[in-house]
C-alpha positions, -999 to +999 in steps of 0.1 A: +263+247+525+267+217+501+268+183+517+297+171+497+324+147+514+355+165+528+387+151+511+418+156+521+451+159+496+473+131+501+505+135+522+536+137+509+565+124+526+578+155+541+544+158+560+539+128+570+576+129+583+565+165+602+535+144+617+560+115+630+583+142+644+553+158+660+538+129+675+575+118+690+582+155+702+544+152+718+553+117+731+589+125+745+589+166+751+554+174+773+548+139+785+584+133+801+583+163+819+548+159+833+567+119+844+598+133+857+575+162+882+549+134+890+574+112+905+596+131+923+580+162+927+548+157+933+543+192+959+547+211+923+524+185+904+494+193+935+506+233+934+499+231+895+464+214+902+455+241+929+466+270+907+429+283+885+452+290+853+468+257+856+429+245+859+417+266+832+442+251+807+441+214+821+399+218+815+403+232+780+426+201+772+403+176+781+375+196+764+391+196+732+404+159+741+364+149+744+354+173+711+378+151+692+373+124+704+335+128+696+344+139+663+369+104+655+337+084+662+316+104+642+340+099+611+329+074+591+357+047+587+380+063+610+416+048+612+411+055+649+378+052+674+375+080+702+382+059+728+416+048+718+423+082+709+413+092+744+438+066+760+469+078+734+456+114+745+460+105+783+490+084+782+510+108+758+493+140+758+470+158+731+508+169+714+512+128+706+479+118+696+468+148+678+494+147+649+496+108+654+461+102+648+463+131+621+487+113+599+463+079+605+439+095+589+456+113+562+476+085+551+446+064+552+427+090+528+457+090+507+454+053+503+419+050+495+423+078+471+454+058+453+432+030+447 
């Protein structure tokens, strides 16, 4: 395995529109749901917590949350640290920041490779 530096193809902007939409679907579809259950149902928010697939699923999320959050910090001049990404993760779900942070850093490559 060579240790040359991954570099990403700039985006073009039909993906970076995908990302946007992907982030907002994240942001408004999941999230708002999880809200409108949380607040006024809250017996099927504590059912989903005591069911082991709900758990199973909620555990692999913040898993993969943490892996990726290790692996912002880890990436050298990262648009985005891990903890922020963390926070957007926990506020709008892993369907927000994902493709959010996604198009951060590929626009940011795209720009440094412009220059």
């Amino acid at each position: 395995m060579n240790n040359e530096t991954m570099v990403f193809p700039p985006l073009n902007a039909r993906e970076s529109r995908g990302f946007a939409l992907l982030a907002l679907f994240g942001l408004l579809g999941p999230n708002c749901v999880f809200c409108y259950y949380f607040f006024t149902r809250p017996d099927v928010v504590s059912a989903a917590l005591c069911n082991p697939v709900a758990l199973v699923f909620i555990s692999e999320a913040f898993l993969l949350m943490f892996l990726f959050a290790w692996l912002l910090r880890r990436m050298k001049g990262a648009p985005i640290g891990g903890g922020l990404f963390i926070l957007l993760s926990l506020l709008g779900s892993m369907a927000f920041s994902v493709p959010f942070v996604l198009r951060r850093i590929l626009s940011a490559s795209s720009r440094a490779a412009s220059k």
